[in-house]
C-alpha positions in Angstrom: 75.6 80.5 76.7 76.9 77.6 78.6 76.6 77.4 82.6 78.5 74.1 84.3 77.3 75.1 87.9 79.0 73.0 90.8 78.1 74.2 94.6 81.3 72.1 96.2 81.8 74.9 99.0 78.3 75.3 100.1 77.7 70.9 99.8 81.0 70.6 102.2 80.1 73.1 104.7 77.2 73.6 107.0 74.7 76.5 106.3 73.8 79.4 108.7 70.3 78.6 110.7 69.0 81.5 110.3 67.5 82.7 107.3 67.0 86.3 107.9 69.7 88.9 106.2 70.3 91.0 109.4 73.6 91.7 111.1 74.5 89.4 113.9 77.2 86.5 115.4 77.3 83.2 113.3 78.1 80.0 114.5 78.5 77.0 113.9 78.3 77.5 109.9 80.7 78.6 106.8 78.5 80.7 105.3 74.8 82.7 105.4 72.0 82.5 102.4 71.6 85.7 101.3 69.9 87.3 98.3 71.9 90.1 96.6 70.7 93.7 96.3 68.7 94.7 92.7 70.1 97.5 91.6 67.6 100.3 89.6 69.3 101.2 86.8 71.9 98.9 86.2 74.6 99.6 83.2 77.7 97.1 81.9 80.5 100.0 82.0 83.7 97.2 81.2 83.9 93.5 80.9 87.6 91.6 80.7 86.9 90.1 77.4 89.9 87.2 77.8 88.2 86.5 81.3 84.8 85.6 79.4 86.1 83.4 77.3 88.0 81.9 80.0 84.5 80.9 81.1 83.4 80.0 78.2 81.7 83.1 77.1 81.9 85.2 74.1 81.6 89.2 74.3 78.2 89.1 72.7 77.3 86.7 75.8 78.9 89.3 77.8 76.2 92.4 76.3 73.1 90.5 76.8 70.5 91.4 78.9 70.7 87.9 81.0 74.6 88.9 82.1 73.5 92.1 83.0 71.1 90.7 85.0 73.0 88.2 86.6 76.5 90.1 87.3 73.9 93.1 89.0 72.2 90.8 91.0 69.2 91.4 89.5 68.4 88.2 88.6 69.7 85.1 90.6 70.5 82.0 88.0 68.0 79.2 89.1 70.0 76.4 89.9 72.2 78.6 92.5 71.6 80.0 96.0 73.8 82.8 96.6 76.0 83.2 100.0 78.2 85.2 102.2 80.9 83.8 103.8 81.9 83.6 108.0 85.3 84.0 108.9 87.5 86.2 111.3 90.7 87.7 111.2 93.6 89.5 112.7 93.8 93.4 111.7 96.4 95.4 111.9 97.8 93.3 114.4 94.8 92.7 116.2 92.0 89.9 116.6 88.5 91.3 115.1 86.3 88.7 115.9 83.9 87.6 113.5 84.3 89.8 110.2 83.1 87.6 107.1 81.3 88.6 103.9 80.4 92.2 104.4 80.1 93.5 101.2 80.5 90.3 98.6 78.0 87.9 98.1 79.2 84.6 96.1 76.2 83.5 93.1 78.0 80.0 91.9 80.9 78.2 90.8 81.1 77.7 87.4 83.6 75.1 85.6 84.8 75.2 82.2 87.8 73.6 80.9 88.6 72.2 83.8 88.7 75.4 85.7 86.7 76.5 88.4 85.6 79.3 88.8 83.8 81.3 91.9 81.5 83.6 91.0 81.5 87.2 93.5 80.2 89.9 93.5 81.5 93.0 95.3 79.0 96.0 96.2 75.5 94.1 96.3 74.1 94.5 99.1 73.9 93.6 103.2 75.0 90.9 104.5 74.7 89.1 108.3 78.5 89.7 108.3 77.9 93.3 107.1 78.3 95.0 111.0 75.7 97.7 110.4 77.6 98.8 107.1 75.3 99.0 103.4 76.9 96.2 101.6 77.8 98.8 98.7 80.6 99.8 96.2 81.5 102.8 94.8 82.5 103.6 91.4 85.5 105.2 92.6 86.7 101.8 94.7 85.2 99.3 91.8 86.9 100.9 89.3 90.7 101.0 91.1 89.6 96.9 92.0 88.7 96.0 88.7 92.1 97.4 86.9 94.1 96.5 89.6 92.7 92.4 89.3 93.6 92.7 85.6 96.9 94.5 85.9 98.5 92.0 88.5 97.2 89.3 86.2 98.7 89.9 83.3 102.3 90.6 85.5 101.9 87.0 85.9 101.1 87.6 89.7 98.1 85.1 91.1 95.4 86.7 91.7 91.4 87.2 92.0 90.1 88.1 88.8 87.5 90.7 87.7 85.0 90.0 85.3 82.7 93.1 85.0 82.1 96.8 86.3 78.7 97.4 86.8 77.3 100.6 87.9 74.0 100.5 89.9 71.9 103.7 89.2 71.9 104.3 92.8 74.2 107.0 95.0 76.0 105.3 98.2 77.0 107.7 101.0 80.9 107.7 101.8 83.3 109.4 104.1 86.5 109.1 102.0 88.9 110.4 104.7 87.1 109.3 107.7 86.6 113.1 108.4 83.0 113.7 109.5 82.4 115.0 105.4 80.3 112.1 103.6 79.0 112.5 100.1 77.1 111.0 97.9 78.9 108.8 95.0 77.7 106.7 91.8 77.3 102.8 93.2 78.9 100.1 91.3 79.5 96.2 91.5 82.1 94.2 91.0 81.7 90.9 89.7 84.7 89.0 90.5 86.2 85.6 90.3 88.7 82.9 91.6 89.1 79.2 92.3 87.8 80.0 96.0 87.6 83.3 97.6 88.7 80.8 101.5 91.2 83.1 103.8 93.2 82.5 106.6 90.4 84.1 108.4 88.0 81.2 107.5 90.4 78.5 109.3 91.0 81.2 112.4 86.8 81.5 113.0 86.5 78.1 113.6 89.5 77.8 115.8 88.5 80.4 117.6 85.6 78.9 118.9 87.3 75.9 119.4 84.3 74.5 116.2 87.4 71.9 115.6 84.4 69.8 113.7 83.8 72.8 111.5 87.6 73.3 111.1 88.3 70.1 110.1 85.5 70.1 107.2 86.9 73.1 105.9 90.2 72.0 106.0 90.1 69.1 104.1 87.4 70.6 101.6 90.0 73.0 101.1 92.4 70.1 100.3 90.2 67.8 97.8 89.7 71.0 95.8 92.6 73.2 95.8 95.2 70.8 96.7 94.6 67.6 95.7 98.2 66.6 95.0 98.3 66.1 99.1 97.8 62.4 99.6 98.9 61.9 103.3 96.9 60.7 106.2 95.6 63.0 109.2 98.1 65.2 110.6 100.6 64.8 108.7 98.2 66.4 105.5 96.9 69.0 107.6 101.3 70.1 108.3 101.8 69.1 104.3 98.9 71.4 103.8 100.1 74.6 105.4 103.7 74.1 104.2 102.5 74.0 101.1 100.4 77.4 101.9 103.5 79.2 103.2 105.5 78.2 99.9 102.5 80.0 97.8 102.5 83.1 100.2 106.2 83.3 99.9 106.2 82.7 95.8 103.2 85.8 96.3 105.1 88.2 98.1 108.3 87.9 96.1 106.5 88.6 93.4 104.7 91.4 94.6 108.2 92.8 96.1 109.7 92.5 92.4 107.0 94.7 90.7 107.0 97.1 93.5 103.2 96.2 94.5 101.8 97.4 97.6 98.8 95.7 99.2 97.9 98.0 101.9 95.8 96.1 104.2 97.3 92.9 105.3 95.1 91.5 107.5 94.3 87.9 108.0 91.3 87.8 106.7 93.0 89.7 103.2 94.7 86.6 102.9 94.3 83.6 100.2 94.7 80.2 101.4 95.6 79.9 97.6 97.9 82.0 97.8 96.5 84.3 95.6 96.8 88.7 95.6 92.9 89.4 96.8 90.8 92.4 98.0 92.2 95.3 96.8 92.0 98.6 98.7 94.2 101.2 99.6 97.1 99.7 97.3 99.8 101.4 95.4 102.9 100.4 93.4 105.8 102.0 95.0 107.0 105.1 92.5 109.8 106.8 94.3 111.9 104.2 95.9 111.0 104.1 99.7 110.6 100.9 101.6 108.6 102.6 104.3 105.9 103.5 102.0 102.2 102.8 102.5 99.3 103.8 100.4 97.5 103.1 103.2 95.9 106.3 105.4 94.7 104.2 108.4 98.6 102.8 108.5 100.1 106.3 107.7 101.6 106.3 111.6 102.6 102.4 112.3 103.2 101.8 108.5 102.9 98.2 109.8 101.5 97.1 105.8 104.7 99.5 104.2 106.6 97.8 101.4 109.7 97.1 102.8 107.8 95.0 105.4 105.3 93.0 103.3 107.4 89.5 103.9 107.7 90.3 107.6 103.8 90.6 107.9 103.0 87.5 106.0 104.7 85.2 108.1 103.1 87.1 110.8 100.0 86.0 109.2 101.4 82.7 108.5 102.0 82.5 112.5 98.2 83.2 113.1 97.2 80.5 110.4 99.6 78.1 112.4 97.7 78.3 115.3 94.2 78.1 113.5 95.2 74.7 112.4 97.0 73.8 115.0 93.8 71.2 116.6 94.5 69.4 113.3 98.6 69.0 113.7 99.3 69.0 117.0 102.9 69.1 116.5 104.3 73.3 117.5 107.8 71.8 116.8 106.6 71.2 113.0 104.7 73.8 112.5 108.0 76.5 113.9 110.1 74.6 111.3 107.6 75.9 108.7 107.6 79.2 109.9 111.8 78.9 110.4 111.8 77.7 106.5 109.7 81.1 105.1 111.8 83.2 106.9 115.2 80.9 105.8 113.8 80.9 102.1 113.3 84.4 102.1 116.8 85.6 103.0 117.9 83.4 100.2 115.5 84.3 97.2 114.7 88.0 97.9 118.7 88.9 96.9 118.5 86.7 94.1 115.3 87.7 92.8 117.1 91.7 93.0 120.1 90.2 91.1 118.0 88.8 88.7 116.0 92.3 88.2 119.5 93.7 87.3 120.4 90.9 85.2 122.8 89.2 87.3 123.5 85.7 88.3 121.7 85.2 91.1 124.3 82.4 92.8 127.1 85.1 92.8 127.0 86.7 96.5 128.7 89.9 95.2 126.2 90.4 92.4 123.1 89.9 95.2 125.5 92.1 97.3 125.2 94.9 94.3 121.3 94.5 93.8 120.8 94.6 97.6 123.3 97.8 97.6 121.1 99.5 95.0 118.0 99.5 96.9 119.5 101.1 99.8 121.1 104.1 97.0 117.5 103.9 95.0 116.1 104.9 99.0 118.5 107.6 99.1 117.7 110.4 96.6 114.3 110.0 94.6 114.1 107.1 92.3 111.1 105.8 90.2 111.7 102.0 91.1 109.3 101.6 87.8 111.3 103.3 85.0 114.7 102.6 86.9 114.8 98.7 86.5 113.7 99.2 83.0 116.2 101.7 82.0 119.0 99.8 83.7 118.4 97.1 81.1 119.9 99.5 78.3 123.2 99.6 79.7 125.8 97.6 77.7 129.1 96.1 78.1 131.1 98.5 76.3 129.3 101.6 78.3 131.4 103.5 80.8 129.4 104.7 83.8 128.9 108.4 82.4 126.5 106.6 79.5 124.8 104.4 82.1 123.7 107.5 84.3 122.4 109.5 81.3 120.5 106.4 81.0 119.2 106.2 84.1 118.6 109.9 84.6 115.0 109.8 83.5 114.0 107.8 86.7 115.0 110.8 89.0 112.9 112.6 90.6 115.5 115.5 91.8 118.2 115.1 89.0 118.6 119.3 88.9 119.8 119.4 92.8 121.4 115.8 92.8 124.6 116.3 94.9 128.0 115.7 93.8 127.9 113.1 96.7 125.0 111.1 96.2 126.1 111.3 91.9 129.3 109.7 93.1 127.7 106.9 94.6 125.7 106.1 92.1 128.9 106.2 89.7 130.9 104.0 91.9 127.8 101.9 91.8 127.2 101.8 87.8 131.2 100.8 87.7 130.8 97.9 89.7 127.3 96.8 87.7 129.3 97.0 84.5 132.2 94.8 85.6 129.4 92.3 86.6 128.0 92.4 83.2 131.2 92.6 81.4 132.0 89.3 83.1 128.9 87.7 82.4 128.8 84.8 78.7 125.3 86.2 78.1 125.4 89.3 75.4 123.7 92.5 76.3 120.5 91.6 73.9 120.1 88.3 75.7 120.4 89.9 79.7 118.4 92.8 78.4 115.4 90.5 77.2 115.7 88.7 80.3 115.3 91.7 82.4 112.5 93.3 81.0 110.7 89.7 81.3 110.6 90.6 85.3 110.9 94.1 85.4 107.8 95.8 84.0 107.4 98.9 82.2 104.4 100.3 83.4 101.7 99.7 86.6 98.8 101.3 87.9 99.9 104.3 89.3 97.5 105.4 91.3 97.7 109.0 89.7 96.5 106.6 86.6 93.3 105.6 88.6 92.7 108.5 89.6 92.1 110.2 86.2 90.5 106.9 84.8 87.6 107.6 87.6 87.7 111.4 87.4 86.5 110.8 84.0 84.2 108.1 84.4 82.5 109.8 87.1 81.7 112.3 84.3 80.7 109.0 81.8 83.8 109.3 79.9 85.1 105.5 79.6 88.2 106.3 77.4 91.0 106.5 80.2 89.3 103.3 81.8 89.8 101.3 78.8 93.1 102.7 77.8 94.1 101.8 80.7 93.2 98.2 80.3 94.4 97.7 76.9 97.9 99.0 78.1 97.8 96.8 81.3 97.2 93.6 79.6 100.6 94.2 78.2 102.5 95.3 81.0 106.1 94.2 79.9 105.9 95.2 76.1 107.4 98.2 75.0 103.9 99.5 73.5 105.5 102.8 72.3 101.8 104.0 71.6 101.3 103.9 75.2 104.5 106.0 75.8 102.8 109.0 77.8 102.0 106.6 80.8 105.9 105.3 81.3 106.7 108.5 83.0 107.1 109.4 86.7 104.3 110.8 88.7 103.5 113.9 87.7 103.7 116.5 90.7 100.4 117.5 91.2 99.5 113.8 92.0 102.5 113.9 94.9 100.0 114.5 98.0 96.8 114.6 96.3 94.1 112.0 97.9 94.0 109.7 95.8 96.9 109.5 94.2 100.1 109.2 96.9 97.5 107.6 99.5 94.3 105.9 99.9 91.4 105.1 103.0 89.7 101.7 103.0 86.5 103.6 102.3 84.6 101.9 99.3 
């Protein structure tokens, strides 16, 4: 087993003073020293095997007791010193101060391939950025993490990775609702991985206290390693820098907008500077059609994180990030055109990206006029966004709109009390879609494969989750890895996975757990 350990964040940055793990205000440094957590019983419950050999590793690697050792934290590899990292953020709208590392301690980086790799992992222990708070994962939170990584992976979405799902032996007390009614639940680590784990929030600690030295290290590390295609001098790199960031975050959230994928918890410091999808809470894919929806609890009242207003939050973010660099750029008239570009680029690509879901050609205003139509009809009675984008994809040019709604059917939630109204509308709609099609030189087989290249056939619903870690909780792994066979293949008909392209089921419409979700891990 081959190790190719590089410590480029840790050799760029300054180190915390201090040595001692305790809570407390760090300054001056990127990160703390800190030695994760040993578990007492620690168990491998699921490795991604494609991951590992991403790395280099083969599953037999991946058993051994040295792994097992490592991912836990019970064994810290001897050319490495593991570390937290400090940064801030803005949540829910808000500035937080200091937050940092909490609950993730970072072992190495690793590169193979030409890859790099940053090694994490979630759930081990205290940290000085931990704010009085254990430093632990649940089962129930590392499990939902872990698929989720995978699943928006293998959509083609960037994202962290995760490696391994380790439970700990040891019971961590939670309040899942925040309701004065903690319990005791199995502990668990997550062992997870990217190029760099660096957030907006790392730039925004720095500039917060005016550490412009600090700052300026971290941006250009960030630079040499991540984006080393930017070759310009000084300010103008830094301004190259963060247009570059805003393109990725844009790419991100169309992409997340196009699956249906709800984050949750947008904050600042939940925020790649690679533009990649990262901490994974309260999320949720959106199942009946409602742009307002958040599987967040803590947002249930501002719904600030909702779906519909993902894009609107992220330049928001953007906005904060702008002014964390700014010491570097100097130039506000530069950085607004930035900010006036994401929200210029947006209103052009998020219709086309909805005519392309449908099949359409995305240069045609009245076919982006139609996709942007349907969303405001799929809104209106109870659609599964899911299985409606992939049914759509049957309908042919020779249909007439009676066969294209018998198609559809299937995706509603309501179809016994559907008014004659609302079926009206959605007739009038289906004979507009087909003279768009019928009009169109590709054949039905050709727009049909296109389609179901964007629109997948089946997410992690969190009612999905849910049973995976009812039954793991009970130390039955056979949902868990069903579950990540079938998401490795998300846009593949896989008829032997049939049972999960259904709607939620009904019991899982208000159930904790399964329609919404608290931050509690």
């Amino acid at each position: 087993m081959q190790f190719n350990l590089h410590n480029s964040f840790t050799s760029a940055l300054p180190a915390d003073s201090i040595q001692e793990n305790k809570s407390r205000q760090v300054e001056g440094a990127g990160y703390s020293y800190v030695i994760p957590r040993k578990p007492s019983s620690p168990k491998m419950l699921h490795f991604a095997d494609e991951l590992a050999a991403d790395c280099g590793w083969t599953s037999e690697d991946m058993q051994s007791e040295w792994i097992l050792h490592l991912l836990s934290g019970s064994e810290i590899h001897p050319e490495s010193q593991p570390y937290a990292m400090c940064y801030g953020g803005h949540q829910f709208g808000h500035w937080a101060g200091q937050l940092g590392d909490g609950r993730a301690i970072n072992l190495f980086e690793h590169i193979h391939n030409g890859h790099r790799f940053s090694f994490q992992l979630k759930g081990a222990g205290p940290t000085p950025y931990s704010r009085n708070a254990d430093g632990l994962a649940v089962l129930r939170s590392s499990i939902r993490e872990y698929l989720c990584s995978e699943a928006i992976h293998y959509l083609s979405i960037p994202t962290t990775r995760a490696l391994s799902i380790i439970t700990t032996g040891d019971e961590v007390l939670r309040d899942v609702l925040y309701d004065g009614h903690p319990a005791m639940e199995k502990g668990a680590i997550i062992c997870r991985l990217a190029p760099s784990f660096i957030r907006f929030g790392n730039f925004e600690i720095f500039a917060s206290r005016k550490d412009i030295k600090n700052l300026k290290l971290l941006t250009d590390y960030t630079i040499q390693y991540f984006y080393p295609h930017i070759t310009s001098n000084e300010a103008t790199k830094y301004l190259d820098f963060f247009k570059e960031v805003s393109q990725r975050t844009l790419d991100l959230i169309l992409d997340w907008q196009r699956v249906g994928f709800v984050h949750g918890v947008m904050n600042t410091d939940n925020m790649s500077i690679l533009g990649l999808s990262i901490d994974y809470g309260p999320y949720g894919w959106v199942e009946d059609y409602d742009p307002n929806w958040t599987p967040n609890t803590t947002d249930a009242q501002g719904k600030r994180y909702r779906y519909g207003n993902q894009a609107n939050v992220a330049l928001w973010n953007l906005v904060q990030l702008a002014n964390a660099l700014y010491p570097l750029i100097e130039n506000v008239p530069a950085l607004e055109e930035v900010l006036k570009n994401f929200h210029t680029t947006w209103e052009m690509r998020y219709p086309a990206m909805l005519a392309n879901k449908l099949g359409l050609n995305a240069i045609e205003t009245d076919h982006k006029n139609l996709a942007l139509e349907l969303t405001n009809l799929l809104a209106e009675e109870e659609t599964d966004m899911t299985i409606f984008y992939r049914l759509i994809a049957h309908a042919e040019k020779t249909m007439i709109n009676t066969d294209v709604f018998q198609i559809i059917s299937p995706a509603f939630y309501n179809l016994e009390v559907m008014t004659d109204e609302i079926k009206l509308k959605w007739q009038n709609w289906i004979d507009r879609y087909l003279i768009c099609i019928k009009g169109d030189t590709k054949s039905d087989l050709e727009r049909k494969t296109e389609m179901n290249k964007l629109n997948p056939k089946y997410v992690l619903r969190n009612y999905m989750a849910h049973l995976a870690i009812d039954a793991a909780e009970k130390e039955d792994y056979r949902v868990l890895n069903e579950l990540y066979n079938l998401l490795k293949k998300p846009y593949d008909e896989q008829p032997e996975y049939e049972k999960w392209f259904v709607k939620r089921p009904e019991w899982a419409r208000t159930k904790i757990g399964c329609s919404m979700l608290s931050c509690s891990s």
